[in-house]
C-alpha positions as CSV (number, residue, x, y, z in Angstrom):
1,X,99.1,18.3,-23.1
2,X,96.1,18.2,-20.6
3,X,96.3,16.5,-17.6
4,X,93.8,14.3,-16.4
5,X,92.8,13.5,-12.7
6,X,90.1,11.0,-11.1
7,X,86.8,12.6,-9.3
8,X,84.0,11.2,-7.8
9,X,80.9,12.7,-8.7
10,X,77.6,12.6,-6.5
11,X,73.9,12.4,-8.7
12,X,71.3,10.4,-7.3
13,X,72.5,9.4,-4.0
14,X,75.1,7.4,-6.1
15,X,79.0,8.2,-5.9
16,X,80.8,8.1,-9.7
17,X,84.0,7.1,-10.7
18,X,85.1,9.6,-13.8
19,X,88.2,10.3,-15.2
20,X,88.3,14.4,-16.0
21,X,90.9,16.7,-17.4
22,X,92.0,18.6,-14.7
23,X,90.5,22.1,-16.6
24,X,87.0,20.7,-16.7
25,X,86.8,19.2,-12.9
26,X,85.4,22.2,-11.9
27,X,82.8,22.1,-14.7
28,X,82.1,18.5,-14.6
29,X,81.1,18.5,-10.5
30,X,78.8,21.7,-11.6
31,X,77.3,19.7,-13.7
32,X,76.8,17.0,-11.5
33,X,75.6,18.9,-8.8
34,X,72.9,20.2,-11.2
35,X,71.9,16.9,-12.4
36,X,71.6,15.8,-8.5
37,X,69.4,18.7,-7.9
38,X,67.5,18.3,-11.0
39,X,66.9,14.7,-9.6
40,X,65.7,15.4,-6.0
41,X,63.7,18.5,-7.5
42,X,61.8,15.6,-10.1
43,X,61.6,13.4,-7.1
44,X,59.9,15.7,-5.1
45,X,57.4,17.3,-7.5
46,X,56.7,14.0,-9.7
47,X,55.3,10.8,-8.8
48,X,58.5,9.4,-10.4
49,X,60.8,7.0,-8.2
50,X,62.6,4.7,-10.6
51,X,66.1,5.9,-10.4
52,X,66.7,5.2,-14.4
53,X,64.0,7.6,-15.3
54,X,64.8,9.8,-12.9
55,X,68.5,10.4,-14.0
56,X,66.7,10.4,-17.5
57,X,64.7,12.9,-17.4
58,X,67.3,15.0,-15.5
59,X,69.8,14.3,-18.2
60,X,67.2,15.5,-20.8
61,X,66.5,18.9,-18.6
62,X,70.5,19.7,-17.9
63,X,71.5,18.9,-22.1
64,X,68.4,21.1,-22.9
65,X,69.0,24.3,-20.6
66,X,73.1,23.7,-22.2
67,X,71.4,23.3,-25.5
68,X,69.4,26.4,-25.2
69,X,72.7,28.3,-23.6
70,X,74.3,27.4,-26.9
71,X,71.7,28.3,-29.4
72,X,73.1,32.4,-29.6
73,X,76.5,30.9,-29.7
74,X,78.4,28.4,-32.1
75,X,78.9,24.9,-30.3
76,X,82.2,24.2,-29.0
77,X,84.4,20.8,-28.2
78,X,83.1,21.1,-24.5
79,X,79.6,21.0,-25.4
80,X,80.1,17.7,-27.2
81,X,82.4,16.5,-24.1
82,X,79.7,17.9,-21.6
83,X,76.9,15.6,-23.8
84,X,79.1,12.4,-23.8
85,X,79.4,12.5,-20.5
86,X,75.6,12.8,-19.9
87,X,75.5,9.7,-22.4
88,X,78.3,7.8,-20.3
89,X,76.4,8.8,-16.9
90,X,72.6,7.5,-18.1
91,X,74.5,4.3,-19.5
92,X,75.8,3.7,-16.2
93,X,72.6,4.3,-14.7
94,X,70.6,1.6,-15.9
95,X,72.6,-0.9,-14.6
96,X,70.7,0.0,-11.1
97,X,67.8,-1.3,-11.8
């Protein structure tokens, strides 16, 4: 039985509540970290501010580049975990705007 533990995750200038097993904490704050920096890299090189398409777009550019990691390899349970909590973090960014 895994045991879960609660993180806070940093993307956007914005601190997350998420509830992780403890196996993929590790994992999850890469992944957040790379959204974050995917985000300030947009930012900085687009004339996009809106925090919404920002996390969108940086969403779309992380689940790609795991999407194209995958493609020589079958898809496992973490990839579908890794893509529902992409879904659960967009969802919870449109509610700051």
């Amino acid at each position: 039985m895994s045991e879960d533990i609660s993180i806070k995750v940093s993307i956007g200038g914005r601190k997350y509540p998420l509830t992780v097993a403890v196996k993929d904490e590790s994992m999850v704050q890469n992944i957040a970290a790379d959204l974050d920096k995917t985000i300030t890299s947009l930012k900085e090189n687009y004339a996009v501010q809106d925090k919404q398409d920002l996390m969108a777009m940086a969403a779309l550019q992380v689940a790609v580049k795991q999407a194209a990691k995958n493609s020589s390899s079958a898809e496992s349970s973490v990839d579908s975990d890794l893509l529902s909590s992409l879904e659960r973090l967009v969802n919870k960014s449109e509610g700051l705007v």
